[in-house]
N, C-alpha and C positions, 0 to 999 in steps of 0.2 A: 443499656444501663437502666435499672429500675430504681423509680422513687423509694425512699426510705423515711417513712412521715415519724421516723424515730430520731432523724438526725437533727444533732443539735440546730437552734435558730438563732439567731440574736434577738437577743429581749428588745419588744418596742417601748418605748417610750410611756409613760403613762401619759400622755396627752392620748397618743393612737390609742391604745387600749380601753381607753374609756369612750372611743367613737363607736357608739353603738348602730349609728346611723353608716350603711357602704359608701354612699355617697359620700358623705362629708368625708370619711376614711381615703377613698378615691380623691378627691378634691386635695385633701393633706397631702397628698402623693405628689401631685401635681408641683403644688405649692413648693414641697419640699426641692425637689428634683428641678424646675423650670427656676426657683428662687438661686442656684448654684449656676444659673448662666451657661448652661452647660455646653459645649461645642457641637457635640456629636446630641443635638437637640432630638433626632429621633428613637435615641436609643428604649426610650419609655414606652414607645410604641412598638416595638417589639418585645419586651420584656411582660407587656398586657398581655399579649397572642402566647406566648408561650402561655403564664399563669393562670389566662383564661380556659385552656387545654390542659390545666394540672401538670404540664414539663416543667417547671422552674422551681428551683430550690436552692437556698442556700448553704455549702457543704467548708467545714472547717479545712487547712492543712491540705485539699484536692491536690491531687497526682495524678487523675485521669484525663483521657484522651475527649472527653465529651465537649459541646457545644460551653466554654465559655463564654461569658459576655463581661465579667469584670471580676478583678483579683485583685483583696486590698491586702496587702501586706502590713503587718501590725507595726512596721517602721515608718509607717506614712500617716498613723494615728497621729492626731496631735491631740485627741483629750486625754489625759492620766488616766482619769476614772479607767474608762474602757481600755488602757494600755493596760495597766494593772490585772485586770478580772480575767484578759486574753492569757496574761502572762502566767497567770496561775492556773490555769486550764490547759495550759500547753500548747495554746491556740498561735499558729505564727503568722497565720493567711485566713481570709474567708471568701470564699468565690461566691458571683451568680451562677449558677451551672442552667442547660438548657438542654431537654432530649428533645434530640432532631430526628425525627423519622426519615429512613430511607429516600424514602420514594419525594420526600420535601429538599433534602441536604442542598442541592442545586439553587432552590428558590432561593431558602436562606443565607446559604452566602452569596448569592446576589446582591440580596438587597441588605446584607450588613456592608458588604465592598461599597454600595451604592449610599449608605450612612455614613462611611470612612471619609468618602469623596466629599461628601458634601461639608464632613466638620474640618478636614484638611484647606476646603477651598474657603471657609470662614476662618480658621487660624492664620493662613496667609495674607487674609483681607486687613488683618488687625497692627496697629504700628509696634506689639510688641511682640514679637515670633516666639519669645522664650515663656510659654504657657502649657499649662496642663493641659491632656488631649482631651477629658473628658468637662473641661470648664476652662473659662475665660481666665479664671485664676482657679487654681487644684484648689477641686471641689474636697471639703472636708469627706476622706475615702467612707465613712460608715454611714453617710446619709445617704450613698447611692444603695449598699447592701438595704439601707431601711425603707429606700422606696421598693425594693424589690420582696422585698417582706412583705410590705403592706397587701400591694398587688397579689399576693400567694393567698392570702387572708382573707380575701374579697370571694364570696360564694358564685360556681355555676350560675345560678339562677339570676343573680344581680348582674353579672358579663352577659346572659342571653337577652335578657332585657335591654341593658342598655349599651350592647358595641357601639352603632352609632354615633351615639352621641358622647362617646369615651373618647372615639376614635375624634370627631371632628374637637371636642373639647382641648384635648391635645395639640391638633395640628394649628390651633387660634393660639395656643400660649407659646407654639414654637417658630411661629413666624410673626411674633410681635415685634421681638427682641433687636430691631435694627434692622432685620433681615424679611424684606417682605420681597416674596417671589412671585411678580407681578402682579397686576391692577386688580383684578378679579379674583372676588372669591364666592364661590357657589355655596350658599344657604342647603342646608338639611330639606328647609321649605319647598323651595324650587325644584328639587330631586325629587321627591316626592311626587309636586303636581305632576313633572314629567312622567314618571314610572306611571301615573295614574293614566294620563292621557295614551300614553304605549300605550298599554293592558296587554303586554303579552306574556300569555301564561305557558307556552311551549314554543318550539321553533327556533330560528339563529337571529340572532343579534350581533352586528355591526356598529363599535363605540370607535371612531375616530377622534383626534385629537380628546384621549381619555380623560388627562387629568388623573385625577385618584381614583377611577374606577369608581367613581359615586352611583353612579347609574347601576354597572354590574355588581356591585353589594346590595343595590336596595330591591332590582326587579328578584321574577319568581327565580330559583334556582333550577328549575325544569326548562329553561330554553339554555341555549348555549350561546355564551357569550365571548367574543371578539373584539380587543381593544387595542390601540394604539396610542402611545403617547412618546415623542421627542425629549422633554424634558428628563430632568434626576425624577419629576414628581410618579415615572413610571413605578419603580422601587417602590415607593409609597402606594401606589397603586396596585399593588402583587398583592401589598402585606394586608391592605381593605381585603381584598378577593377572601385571603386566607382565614383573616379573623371573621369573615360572614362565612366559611364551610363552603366557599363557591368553588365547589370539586371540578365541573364543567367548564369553566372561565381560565381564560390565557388573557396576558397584557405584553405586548413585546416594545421593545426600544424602538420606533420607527416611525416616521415623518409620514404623516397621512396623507399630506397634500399629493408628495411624490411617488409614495408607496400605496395610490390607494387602492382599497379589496372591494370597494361595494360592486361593482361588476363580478362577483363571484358567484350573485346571486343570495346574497341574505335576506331575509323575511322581514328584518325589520332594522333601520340605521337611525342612529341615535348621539345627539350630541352637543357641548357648548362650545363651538369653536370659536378662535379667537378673536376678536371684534376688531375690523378693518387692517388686521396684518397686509400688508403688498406682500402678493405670492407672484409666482412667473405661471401665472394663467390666464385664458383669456377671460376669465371674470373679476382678475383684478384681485381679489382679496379673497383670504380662508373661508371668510366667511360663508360672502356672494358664493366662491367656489363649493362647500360644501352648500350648500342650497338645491344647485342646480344641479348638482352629481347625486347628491342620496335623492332629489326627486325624480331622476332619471332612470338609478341601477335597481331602485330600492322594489322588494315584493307585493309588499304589503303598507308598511305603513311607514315613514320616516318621520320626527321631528328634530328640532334644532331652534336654540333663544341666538337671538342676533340686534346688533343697536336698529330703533326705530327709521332709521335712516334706509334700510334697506327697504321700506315699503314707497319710496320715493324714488328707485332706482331710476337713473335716464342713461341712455347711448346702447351701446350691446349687453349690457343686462338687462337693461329694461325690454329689447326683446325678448329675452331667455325669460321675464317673468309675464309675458303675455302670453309665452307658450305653457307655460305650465298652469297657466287659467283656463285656457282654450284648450287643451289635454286634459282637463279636469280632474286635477293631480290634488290642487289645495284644496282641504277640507275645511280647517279653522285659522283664524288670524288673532292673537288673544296675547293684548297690551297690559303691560306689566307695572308696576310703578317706579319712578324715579330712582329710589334708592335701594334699587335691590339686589343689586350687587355690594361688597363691601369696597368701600377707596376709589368709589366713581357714581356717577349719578347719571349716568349712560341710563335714556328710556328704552328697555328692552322687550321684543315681542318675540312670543313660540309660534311659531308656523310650523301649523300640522298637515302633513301629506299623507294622504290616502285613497290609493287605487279601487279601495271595496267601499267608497263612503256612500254610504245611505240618501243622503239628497243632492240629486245629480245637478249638473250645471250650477252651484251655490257653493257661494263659501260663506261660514258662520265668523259675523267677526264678533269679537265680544272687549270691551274694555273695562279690566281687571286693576286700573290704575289706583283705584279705592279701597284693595282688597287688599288690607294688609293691617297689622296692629303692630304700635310704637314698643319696640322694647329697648329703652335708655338711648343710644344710639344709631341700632341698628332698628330694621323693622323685619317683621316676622309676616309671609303670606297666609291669606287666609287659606289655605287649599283645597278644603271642605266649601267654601263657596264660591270660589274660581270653578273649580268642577261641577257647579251645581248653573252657575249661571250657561255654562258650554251648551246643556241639556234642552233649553227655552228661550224663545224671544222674551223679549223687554227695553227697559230702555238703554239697559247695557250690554244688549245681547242680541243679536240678528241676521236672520240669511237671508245672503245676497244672490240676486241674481247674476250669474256673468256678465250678459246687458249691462247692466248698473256700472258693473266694475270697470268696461270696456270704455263706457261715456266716462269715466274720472281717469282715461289715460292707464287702466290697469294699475292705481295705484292702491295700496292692499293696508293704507292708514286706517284701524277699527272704527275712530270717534270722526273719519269721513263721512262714514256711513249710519252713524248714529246722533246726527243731527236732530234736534227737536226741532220740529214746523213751528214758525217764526209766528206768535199770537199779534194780533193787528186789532189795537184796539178801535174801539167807535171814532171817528172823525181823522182816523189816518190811513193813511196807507201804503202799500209797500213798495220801495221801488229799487231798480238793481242800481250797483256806481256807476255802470256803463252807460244810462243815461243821463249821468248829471257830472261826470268826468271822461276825460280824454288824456291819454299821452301827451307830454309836452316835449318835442325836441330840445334836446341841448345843440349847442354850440360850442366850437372848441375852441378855447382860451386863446388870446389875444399879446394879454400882458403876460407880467410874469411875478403880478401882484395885486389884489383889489381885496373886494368885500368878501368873506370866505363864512357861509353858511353853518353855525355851530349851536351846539347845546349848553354852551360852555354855561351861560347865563338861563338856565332855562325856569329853573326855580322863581326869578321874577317875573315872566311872563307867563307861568304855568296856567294863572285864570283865566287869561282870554284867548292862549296859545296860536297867537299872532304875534309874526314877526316882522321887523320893518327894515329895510336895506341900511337905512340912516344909522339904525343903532349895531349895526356888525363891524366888527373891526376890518382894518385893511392890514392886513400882510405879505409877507412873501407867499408864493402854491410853487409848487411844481405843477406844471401844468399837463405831464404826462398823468396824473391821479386827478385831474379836475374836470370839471364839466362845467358849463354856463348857462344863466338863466338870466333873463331881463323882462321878461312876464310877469305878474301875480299868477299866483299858482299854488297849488294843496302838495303838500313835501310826507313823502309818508319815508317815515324815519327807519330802517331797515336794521332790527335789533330786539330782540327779544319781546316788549310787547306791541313792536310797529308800530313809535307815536307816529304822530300826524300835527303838521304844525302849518299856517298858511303864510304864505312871503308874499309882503306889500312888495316890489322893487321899485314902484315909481319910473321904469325905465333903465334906472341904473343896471348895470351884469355885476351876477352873487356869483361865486366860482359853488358849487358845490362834488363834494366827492362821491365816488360812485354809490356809495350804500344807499343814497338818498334816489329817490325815487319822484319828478315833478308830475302832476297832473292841472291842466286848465279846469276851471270848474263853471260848471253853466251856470250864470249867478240869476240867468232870468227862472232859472225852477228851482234853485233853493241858496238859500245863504251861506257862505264859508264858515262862519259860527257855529249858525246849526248843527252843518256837516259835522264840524269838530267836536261839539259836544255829544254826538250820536254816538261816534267812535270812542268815547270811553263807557258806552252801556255795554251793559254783561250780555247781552243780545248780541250782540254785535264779535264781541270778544271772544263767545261761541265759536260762531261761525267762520271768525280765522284763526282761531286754533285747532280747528277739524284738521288742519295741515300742518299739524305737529309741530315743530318747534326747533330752530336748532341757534347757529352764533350768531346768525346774523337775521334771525326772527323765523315765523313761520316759511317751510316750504311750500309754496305759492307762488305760484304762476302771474305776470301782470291781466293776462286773459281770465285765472283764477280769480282775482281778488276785485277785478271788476264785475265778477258773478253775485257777488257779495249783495247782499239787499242792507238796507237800511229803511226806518220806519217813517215818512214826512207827514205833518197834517197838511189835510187836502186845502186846506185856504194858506196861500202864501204868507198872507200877514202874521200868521200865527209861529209861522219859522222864527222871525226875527224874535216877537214877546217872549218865545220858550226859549231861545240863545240867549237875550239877554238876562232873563230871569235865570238860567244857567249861569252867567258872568258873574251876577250880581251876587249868587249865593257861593259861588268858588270866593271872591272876594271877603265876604265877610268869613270864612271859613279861616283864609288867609291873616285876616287882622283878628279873627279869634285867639287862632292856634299865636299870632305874634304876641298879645296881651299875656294868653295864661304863660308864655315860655316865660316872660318879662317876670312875674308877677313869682315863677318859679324859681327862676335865678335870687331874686331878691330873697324870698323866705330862706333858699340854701345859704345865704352869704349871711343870714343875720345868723342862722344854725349852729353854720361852720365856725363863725368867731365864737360861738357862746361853748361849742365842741372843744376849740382851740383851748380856750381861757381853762375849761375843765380838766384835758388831759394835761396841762402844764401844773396845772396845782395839784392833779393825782400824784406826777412825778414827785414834786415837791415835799408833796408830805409824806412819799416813799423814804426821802431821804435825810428830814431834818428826825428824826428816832432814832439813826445811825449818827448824827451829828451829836445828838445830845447826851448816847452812849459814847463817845469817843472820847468827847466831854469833860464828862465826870468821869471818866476813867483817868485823862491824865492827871488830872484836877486833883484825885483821890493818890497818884502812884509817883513818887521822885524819880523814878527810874522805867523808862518802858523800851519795847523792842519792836520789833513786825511781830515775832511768835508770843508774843505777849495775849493772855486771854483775858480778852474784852468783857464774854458773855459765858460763865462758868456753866450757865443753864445749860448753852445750846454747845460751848468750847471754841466759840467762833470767836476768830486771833484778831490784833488789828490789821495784821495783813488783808484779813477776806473782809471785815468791815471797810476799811480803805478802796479798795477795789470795787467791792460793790457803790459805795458813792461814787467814786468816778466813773465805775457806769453809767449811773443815771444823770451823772452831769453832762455826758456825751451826748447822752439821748437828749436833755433841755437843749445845748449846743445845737443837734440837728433838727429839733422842732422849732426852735429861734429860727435858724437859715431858713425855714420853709412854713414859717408863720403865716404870710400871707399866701395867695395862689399866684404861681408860676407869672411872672412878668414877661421874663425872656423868653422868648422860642429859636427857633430856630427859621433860617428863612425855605418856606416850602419848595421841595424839590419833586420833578417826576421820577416813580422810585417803579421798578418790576419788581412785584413781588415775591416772583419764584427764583431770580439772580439775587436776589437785595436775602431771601430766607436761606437760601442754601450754600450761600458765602458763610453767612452768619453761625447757623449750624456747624460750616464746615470749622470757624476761627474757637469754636468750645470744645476742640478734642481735646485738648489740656484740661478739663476740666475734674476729670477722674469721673463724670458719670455720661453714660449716651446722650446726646442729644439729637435727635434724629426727627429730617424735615419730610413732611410728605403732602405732595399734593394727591388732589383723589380725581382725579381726570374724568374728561368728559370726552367721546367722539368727534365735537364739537364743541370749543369753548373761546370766548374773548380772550386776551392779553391782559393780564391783569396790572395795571398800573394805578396809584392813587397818588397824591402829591401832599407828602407832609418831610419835613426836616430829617434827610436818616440820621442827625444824631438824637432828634425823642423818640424818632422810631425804634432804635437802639436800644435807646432810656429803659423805655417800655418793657422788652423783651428781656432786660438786664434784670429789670426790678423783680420780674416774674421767676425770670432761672433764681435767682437769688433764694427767693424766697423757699420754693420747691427745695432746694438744697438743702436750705437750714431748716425747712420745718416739714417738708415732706419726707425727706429721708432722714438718717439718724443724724445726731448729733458728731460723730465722732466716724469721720465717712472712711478714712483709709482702716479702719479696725471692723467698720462692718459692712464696711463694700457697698455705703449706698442705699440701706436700707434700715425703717424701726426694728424688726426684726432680725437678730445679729444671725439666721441663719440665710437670708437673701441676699442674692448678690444679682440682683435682678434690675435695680431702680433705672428707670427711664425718662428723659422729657421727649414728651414727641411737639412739634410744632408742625400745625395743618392747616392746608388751607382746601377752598371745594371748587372747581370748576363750577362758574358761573357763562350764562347764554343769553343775558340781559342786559345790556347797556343802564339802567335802572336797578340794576340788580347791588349792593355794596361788598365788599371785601370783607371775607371773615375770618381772621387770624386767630387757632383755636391753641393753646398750648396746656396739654396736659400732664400729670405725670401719672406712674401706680404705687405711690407712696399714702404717707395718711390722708386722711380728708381733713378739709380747713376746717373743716366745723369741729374737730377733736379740738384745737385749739385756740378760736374765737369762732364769735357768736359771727352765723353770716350777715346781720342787717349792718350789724359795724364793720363791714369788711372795708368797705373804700371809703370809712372815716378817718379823718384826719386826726392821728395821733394814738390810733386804738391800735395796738398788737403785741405780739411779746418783744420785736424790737423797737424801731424808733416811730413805726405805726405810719409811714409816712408813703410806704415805697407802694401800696393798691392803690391809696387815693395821687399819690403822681400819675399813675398808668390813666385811671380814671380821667384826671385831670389833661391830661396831654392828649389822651384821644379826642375829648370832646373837644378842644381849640381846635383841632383840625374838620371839625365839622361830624366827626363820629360818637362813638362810643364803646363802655367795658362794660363786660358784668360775667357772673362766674354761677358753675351752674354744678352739683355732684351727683354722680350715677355710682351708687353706691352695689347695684348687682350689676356694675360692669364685668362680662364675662373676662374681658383682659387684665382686669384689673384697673384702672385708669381711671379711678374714681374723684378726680380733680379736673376742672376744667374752665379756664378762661377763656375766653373772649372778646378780643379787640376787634370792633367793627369800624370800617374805614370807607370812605365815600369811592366809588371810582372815578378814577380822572375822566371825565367825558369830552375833554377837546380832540 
């Protein structure tokens, strides 16, 4: 079938038509199409690859055998207008039509079958089965033909430019929707630096666990590429290959781990496998496993991004990765930053493998954790100076000798080995913990109750961070989780940034659990104080996060962490003057920051009354001009009705005058109840965060709009627990959906599904929380939506003012209010070039329970 650029179109829009910019016109597309909630979410991405190759048109009345992709029959119009102008055209149908070339027909209905599947297994997932296949609710039928318009209208030149970023733009707006298919998602950025670091410009390539073929879209098109992926996302991954011209390139449906090819002999293996999956190998996980298989079969060169935990491996990997130091296989080791993956904060590093590398017995490590720039809420790698630093020593950059590597137990952490040499100034000097600390044996529990070693209180001892047996509680332990101590002793606290606290016991046994770590401390060569205050210098804090970091604090050896220097002056006397002059200045720090809080509460309280007293006679004088028309209106009329017109000006009846004062008598009513600040609470409870959100989520499907919980995981993370009342915790959560309903989405939700915009049907709350690895670390409950931003509708500095908003102005400042009694805090923050859309965003911050 041959194109026909004669056949009739459907007129767009004059909005589209006056997009003179392709982008924004692209963007419309989107908009259009992802705002319909659509089921079969990826049908847009094939509808690009066709239009991008000039096959897609849209044909009146079709009776032909060609590649369909939708047919709206003028019976399922619900606008007149366009029912009408079809009817007088003779028009009864309008297809997308698609030419499928031969030699492709296979590919393409794979991966439409592999579309089918995916919008079939979301239609069933939904409590209401009886739904349109092509949306959550039957998408109005002419705005699919008009994103397929739009897409036809977009020139060659703008599709060669920008696939990429078409492609990935797409695949973020169709897995926002409720529907996220797993933890990770791979930046544009990240592909890239990888494709740089390959550089392979001919040859065979090996992509296990593919994914979307990111890789084989972005390298050169002259090697031949090989990939495999388990998942539906292989489909997805065809249709990359197809829309980058990757003629060379196959993807097949098939389990890497089990089915793997690099023993085939490829020149180069390439890949992000999936972070600590248990696989039935003897390395334990996809990960470990692809590691030690692509640096084993591979030709040439293999990489792969993996959580920083894998440079810390112990048992039989950790011989699998001495061997591949001492085969002199690693070439680079290059640490990535926290957040760069999407919905985890997994610290991930590329380990590069290279059998031809240029400087023998070395591997370069570099730490790339800086290399990045904030966009809204994701961040963007710098790639141009990740690759730049690869090139040269510095101080975030350096080749190691194997020696080196061999004395730190072959462990392959970058910022191990990029330690700055410890400056020692005049009159001190350096000395390691191993001689001024020792192991202190426990003993094993007796009772089956006593004094139990906690943080619980640690805030008021934070100044001198000495603890006394006297002031610990006594409770029940299980004694199979305890350990005993009746020494004085240095407690290094095992949790994110490994406090350090000293216990007087006087004799008495502390039960302590096992995170905690005791050491005797030689008191004749320096003082416990001292000691304590060194351990919070940035020197110091160096040197044990050279060993990364995980739940339960850095990975570190007791042999490790006794290697550790700290800085003493050479005259004893002068330990104790610099501890206390330490004490002395934590302390007044402490009755600083207690005055100005004082001093702050009071100015908010005299504020808030004077706030209060203003918004209540705003109301007031809202409503006595409606009192005084009602008035003189009966005043003037012996006979009146509801339909009765008050104000001839405006035609507004006493009905709507009436009503409108008893709106605003509702609203004084609810500024009355909550005149003053919250009396009552609730009494605090220990609450999990991730059972306490995802119950809650789950009791809002009645709602009529998503509300969808996500945590963003970490390899490693604490249990998040904090202790406040789940009925304000509730409050909180309630006051916020509320709000998002009535004024992020439209007014009038079952007629526009949820959205300002009567043609979206898209509107979302997400609520999120982050994998935290910090016992210090707090709770951050994020709830967002993609509806309007607050600022369209009040000013943000009055947001958590008392009595300011378009309703009773009450419901941010209780969120406000309720966190802070629990020791936390709120505040709201908007990403107005959120690429998701999700340009509203709160924040309730909450203490973690630390008992």
């Amino acid at each position: 079938m041959k194109l026909n650029p004669n056949l009739f179109c459907m007129k767009m829009t004059a909005e589209t038509m006056n997009m003179s910019n392709e982008t924004e016109r692209f963007n419309y597309a989107l908009d259009l199409f992802f705002g319909m909630n659509p089921a079969k979410r990826y049908w847009i991405l094939l509808a690009m690859y066709f239009a991008k190759n000039k096959k897609l048109q849209t044909i009146d009345n079709y009776e032909g055998n060609g590649f369909v992709m939708a047919t709206m029959s003028v019976d399922l119009i619900g606008q007149r207008n366009i029912v009408d102008e079809w009817n007088q055209k003779g028009v009864k149908s309008r297809s997308v039509v698609a030419v499928v070339d031969a030699d492709k027909k296979d590919i393409i209905d794979e991966i439409y079958y592999g579309f089918d599947v995916d919008a079939i297994n979301y239609l069933n997932s939904q409590p209401n089965k009886e739904l349109g296949f092509y949306g959550l609710r039957q998408m109005e039928p002419t705005y699919l033909v008009e994103v397929a318009e739009i897409l036809i209208g977009i020139s060659e030149e703008w599709y060669e430019k920008n696939t990429s970023w078409a492609f990935l733009s797409i695949l973020r707006r169709a897995r926002r929707n409720n529907r996220f298919d797993g933890p990770f998602y791979q930046p544009e950025e990240l592909t890239r630096l990888i494709v740089g670091l390959l550089d392979a410009q001919k040859g065979s390539v090996y992509n296990p666990y593919a994914g979307l073929c990111s890789f084989g879209a972005a390298m050169s098109s002259n090697c031949r590429y090989y990939a495999q992926e388990l998942s539906l996302d292989y489909v997805i991954g065809k249709l990359n290959l197809l829309l980058h011209n990757r003629t060379n390139a196959v993807c097949e449906k098939e389990d890497s781990q089990i089915k793997w090819k690099g023993a085939l002999g490829f020149d180069y293996i390439v890949s992000s496998p999936p972070f600590g999956v248990r696989c039935n190998s003897k390395y334990r996980t996809t990960d470990r496993d692809y590691l030690f298989r692509s640096a084993m079969d591979v030709r040439y060169k293999a990489i792969g991004v993996y959580p920083s935990s894998i440079c810390f491996d112990s048992g039989l990997s950790s011989n699998r990765v001495s061997k591949l130091v001492e085969n002199d296989y690693i070439e680079s080791v290059i640490l990535l930053a926290n957040n760069t993956f999407q919905h985890t904060g997994i610290e991930p590093v590329i380990i590069v493998v290279n059998k031809n590398k240029e400087h023998k017995n070395a591997i370069r490590f570099v730490d790339a954790s800086d290399c990045f720039e904030t966009a809204g809420r994701d961040i963007k790698l710098s790639v141009d100076s990740i690759l730049s630093l690869c090139k040269t020593d510095g101080d975030h950059s350096r080749l190691v000798h194997a020696s080196e590597i061999e004395s730190n137990n072959f462990k392959l952490y970058p910022k191990l080995y990029l330690k700055k040499e410890l400056e020692v100034p005049a009159g001190m000097k350096e000395v390691y913990l191993r001689e001024v600390l020792c192991s202190l044996p426990c003993k094993s529990p007796r009772d089956s109750q006593g004094r139990v070693f906690s943080l619980v209180n640690r805030d008021s001892i934070k100044a001198k961070g000495i603890i006394k047996a006297e002031d610990l509680e006594i409770r029940a332990v299980d004694n199979r989780n305890y350990r005993v101590v009746n020494e004085d002793c240095l407690i290094f606290v095992r949790g994110g940034q490994y406090t350090a606290k000293y216990l007087i016991t006087n004799g008495e046994d502390v039960y302590l659990r096992s995170m905690f770590r005791p050491f005797l401390v030689n008191t004749d060569i320096i003082e416990p104080s001292y000691l304590l205050s060194e351990f919070s210098k940035d020197y110091f804090s160096e040197q044990l996060y050279s060993y990364g970091s995980g739940f339960s604090g850095p990975r570190i050896s007791t042999d490790e962490l006794l290697n550790l220097k700290i800085l003493v002056p050479e005259i004893r006397e002068q330990q104790l003057k610099m501890s206390l002059d330490t004490i002395e200045k934590n302390l007044e720090t402490l009755e600083s920051q207690k005055e100005a809080e004082y001093k702050r509460k009071m100015e908010n309280f005299v504020l808030n009354q004077r706030q209060r007293k203003h918004a209540v006679a705003q109301v007031l004088n809202e409503i006595l001009p409606s009192m005084e028309n009602i008035e003189s209106f009966i005043l003037d009329n012996e006979t009146v009705s509801k339909d009765s017109v008050v104000s001839r000006r405006f035609g507004t009846t006493l009905q709507t005058y009436l009503a409108t004062v008893r709106k605003q008598l509702d609203k004084i009513a609810s500024m009355v109840d909550n005149f003053t600040s919250q009396e009552q609470y609730g009494k605090p409870e220990v609450i999990r965060v991730e059972d306490f959100l995802s119950e809650y989520c789950s009791s809002k499907k009645n709602l009529g709009i998503p509300v969808a919980y996500i945590h963003h995981y970490e390899e490693e993370e604490i249990e998040q627990e904090v202790k406040i009342s789940q009925k304000d915790l509730t409050q909180m959560l309630d006051n916020l959906i509320a709000n998002a309903v009535k004024y992020g989405a439209a007014d009038d939700i079952e007629q526009k599904y949820g959205s300002a915009d009567e043609k979206r049907r898209d509107f979302q709350i997400r609520i999120e929380t982050h994998a935290i690895h910090d016992y210090k670390d707090p709770v951050v409950i994020r709830v967002s939506n993609n509806g309007e931003a607050v600022s369209k509708s009040i000013s943000l500095d009055k947001l958590f003012t008392w009595g300011i908003g378009r309703g009773t102005g009450i419901g941010c400042w209780q969120v406000k209010e309720i966190a802070e009694h629990f020791g936390g805090s709120a505040s709201y923050e908007e990403f107005l070039n959120d690429p998701d859309g999700f340009v509203s965003e709160f924040r309730i911050v909450l203490p973690l329970d630390d008992d």
